[in-house]
Backbone as CSV, one residue per row, in Angstrom:
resi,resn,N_x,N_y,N_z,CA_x,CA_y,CA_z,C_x,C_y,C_z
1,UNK,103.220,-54.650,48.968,104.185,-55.421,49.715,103.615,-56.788,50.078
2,UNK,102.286,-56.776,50.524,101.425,-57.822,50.822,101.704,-58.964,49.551
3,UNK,101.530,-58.913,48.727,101.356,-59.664,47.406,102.394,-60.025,46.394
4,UNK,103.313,-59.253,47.230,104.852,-59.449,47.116,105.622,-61.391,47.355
5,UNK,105.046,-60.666,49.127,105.343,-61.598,50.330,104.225,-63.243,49.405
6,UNK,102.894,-63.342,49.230,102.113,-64.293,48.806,103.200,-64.997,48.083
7,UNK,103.380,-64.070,46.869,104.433,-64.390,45.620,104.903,-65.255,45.846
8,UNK,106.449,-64.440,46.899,107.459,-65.542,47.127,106.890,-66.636,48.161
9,UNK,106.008,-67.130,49.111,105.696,-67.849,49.750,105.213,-68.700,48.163
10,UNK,104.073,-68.539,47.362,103.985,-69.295,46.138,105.403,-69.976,45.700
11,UNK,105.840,-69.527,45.248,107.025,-69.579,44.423,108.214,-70.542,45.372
12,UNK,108.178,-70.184,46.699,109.022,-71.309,47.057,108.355,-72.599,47.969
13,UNK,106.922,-72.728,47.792,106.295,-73.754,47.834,106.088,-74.383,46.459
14,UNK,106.153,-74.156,45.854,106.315,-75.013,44.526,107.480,-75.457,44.073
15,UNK,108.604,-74.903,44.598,110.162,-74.887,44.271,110.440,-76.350,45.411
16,UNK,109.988,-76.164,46.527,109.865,-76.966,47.638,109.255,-78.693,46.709
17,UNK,108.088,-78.382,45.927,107.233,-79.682,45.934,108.568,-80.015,44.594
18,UNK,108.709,-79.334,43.586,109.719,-79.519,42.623,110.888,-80.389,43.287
19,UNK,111.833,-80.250,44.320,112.298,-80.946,44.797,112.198,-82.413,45.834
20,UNK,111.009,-82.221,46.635,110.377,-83.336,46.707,110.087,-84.505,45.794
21,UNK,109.242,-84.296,45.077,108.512,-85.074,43.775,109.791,-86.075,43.307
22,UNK,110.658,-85.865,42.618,111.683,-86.450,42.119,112.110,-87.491,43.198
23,UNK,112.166,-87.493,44.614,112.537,-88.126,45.625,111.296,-89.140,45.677
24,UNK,110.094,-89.005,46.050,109.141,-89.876,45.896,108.887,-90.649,45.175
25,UNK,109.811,-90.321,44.144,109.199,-90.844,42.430,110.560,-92.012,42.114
26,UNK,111.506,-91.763,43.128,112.481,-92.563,42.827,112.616,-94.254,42.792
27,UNK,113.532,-94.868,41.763,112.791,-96.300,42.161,113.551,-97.076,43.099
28,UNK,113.032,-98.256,43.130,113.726,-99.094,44.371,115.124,-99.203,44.259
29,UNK,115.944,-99.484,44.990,117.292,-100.337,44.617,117.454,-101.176,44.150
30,UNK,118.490,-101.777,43.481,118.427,-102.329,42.280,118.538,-103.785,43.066
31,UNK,118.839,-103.678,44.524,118.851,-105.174,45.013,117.395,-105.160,45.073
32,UNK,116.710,-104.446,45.564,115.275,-104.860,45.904,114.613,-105.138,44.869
33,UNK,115.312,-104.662,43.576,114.028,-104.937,42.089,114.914,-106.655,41.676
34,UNK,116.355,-106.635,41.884,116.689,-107.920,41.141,116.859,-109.173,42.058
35,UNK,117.169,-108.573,43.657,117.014,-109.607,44.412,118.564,-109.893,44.763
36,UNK,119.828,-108.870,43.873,120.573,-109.281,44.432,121.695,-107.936,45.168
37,UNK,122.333,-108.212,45.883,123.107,-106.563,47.101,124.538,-106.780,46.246
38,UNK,124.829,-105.927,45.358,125.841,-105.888,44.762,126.965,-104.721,44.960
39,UNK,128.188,-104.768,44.941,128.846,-103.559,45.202,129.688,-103.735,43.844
40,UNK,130.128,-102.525,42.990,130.971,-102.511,41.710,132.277,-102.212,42.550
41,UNK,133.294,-102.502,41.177,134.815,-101.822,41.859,135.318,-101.891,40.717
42,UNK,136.461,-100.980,41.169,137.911,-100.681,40.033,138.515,-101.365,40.377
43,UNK,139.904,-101.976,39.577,140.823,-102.253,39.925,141.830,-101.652,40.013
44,UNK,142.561,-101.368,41.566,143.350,-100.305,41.800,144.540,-99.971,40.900
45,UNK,145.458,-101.301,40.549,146.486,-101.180,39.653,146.318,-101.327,37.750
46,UNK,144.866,-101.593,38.051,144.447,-101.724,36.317,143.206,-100.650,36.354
47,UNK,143.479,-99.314,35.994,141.896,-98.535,35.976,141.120,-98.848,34.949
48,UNK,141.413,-99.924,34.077,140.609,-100.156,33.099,139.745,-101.643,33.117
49,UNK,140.017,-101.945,34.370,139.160,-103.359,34.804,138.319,-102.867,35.752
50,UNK,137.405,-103.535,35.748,136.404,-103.229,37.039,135.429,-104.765,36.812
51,UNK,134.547,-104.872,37.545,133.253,-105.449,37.888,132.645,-105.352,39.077
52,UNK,131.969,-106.208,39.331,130.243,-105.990,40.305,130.378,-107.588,41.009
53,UNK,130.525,-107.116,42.180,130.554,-108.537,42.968,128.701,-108.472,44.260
54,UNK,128.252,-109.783,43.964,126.799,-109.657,43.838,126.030,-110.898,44.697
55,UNK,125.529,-110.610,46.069,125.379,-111.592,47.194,122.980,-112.241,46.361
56,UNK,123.106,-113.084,46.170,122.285,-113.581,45.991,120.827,-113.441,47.469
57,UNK,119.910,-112.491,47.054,119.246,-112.358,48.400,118.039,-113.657,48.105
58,UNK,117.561,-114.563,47.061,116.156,-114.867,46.968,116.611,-116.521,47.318
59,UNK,115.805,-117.385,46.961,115.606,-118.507,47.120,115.757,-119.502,45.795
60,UNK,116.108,-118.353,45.274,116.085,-119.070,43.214,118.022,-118.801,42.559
61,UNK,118.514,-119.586,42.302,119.853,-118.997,41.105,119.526,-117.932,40.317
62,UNK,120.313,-116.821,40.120,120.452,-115.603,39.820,121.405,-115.629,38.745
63,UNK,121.241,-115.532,37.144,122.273,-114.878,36.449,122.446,-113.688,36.116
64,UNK,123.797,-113.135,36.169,123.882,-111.698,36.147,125.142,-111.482,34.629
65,UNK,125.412,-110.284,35.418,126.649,-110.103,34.245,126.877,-108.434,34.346
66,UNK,128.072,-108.011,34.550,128.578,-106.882,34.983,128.204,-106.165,33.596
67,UNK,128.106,-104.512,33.573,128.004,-103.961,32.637,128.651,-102.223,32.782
68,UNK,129.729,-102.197,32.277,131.114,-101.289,32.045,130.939,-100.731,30.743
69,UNK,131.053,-99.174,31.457,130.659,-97.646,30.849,133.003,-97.959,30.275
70,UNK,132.823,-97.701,29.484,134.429,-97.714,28.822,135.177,-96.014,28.489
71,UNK,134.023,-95.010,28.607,134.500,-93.952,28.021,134.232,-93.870,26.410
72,UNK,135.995,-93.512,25.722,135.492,-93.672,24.563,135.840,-94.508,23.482
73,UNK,136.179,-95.914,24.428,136.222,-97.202,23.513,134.643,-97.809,24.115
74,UNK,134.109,-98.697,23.246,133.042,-100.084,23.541,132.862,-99.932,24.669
75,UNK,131.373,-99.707,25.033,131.040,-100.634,26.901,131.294,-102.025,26.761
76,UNK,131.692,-102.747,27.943,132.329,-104.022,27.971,130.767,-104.419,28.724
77,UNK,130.643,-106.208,28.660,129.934,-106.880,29.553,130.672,-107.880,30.229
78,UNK,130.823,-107.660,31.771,131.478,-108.710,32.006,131.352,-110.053,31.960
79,UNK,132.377,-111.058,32.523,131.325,-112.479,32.259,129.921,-112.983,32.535
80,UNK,129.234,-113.833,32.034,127.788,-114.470,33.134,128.217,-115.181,33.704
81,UNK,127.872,-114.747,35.105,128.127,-115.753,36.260,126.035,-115.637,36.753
82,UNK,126.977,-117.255,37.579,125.353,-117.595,37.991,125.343,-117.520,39.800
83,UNK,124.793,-116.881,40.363,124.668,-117.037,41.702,123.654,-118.019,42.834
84,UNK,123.997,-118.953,43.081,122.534,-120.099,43.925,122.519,-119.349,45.036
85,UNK,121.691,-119.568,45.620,120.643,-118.763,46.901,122.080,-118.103,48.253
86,UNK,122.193,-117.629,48.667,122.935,-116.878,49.705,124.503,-116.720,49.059
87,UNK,124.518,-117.202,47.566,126.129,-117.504,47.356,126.533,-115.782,46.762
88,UNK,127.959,-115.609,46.654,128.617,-114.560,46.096,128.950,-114.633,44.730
89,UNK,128.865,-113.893,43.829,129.550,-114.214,42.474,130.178,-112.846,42.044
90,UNK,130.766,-113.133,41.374,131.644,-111.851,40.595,131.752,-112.028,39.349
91,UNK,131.699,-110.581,38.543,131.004,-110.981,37.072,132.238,-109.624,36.777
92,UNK,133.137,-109.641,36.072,134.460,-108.567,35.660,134.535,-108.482,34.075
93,UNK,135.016,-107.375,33.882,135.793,-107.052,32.573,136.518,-105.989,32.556
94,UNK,137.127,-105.970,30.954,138.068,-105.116,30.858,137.617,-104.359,29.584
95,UNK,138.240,-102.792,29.911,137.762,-101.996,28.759,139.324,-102.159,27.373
96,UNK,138.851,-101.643,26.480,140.192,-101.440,25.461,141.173,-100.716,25.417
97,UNK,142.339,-100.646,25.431,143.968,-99.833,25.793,143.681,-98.487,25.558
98,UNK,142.746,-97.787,24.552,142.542,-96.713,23.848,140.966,-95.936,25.007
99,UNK,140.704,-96.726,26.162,139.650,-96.137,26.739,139.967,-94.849,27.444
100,UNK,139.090,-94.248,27.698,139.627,-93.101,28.415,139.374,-93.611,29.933
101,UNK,138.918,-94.362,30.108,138.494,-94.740,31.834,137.153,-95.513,31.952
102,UNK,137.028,-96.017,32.916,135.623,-96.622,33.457,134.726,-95.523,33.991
103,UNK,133.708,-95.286,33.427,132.789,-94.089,33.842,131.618,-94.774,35.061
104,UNK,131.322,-96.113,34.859,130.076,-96.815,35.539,130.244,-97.761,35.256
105,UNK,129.634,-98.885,36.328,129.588,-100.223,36.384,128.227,-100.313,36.941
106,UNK,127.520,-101.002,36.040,125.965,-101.729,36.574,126.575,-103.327,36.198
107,UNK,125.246,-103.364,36.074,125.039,-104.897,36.101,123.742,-105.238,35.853
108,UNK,123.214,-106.337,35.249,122.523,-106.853,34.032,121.870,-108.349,34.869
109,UNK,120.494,-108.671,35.635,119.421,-109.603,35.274,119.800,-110.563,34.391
110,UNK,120.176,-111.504,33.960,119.736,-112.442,32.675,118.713,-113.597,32.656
């Protein structure tokens, strides 16, 4: 019974670090790696438009460019827009009539 009990104390301390690990290991946000606080969106009356509107955090112009998961037409890139220091930009597109939906919206460094 003794060695039973070890077992499962083993077994769900390793199950424990298994779930940890992945959390530690995770990377920054994507504002903190590119410098800029972006939020994506749909467009409510078009589900096949979306983009990434994107607040410039650094001291330098920022080009970006939205990047749209389409389903199962083409991923789209939205336009390059350029952002100067504290400004807002919005970078949009549209997927093709035949998409099944917008699955994800990132966005793209240039």
């Amino acid at each position: 019974m003794r060695s039973r009990v070890v077992v499962l104390s083993v077994a769900a301390a390793l199950l424990g670090l298994g779930t940890a690990l992945p959390v530690a290991a995770a990377s920054a946000p994507a504002a903190v790696r590119s410098g800029l606080d972006c939020t994506t969106w749909v467009h409510e009356n078009d589900p096949l438009t979306g983009g990434v509107l994107c607040t410039n955090n650094t001291g330098a112009p920022i080009a970006f460019h939205a990047d749209i998961v389409c389903g199962l037409a083409p991923d789209v890139s939205g336009t390059s827009v350029t952002a100067q220091p504290g400004q807002t930009q919005e970078s949009a597109g549209h997927c093709a009539f035949y998409s099944s939906g917008i699955g994800h919206i990132g966005w793209t460094v240039e």
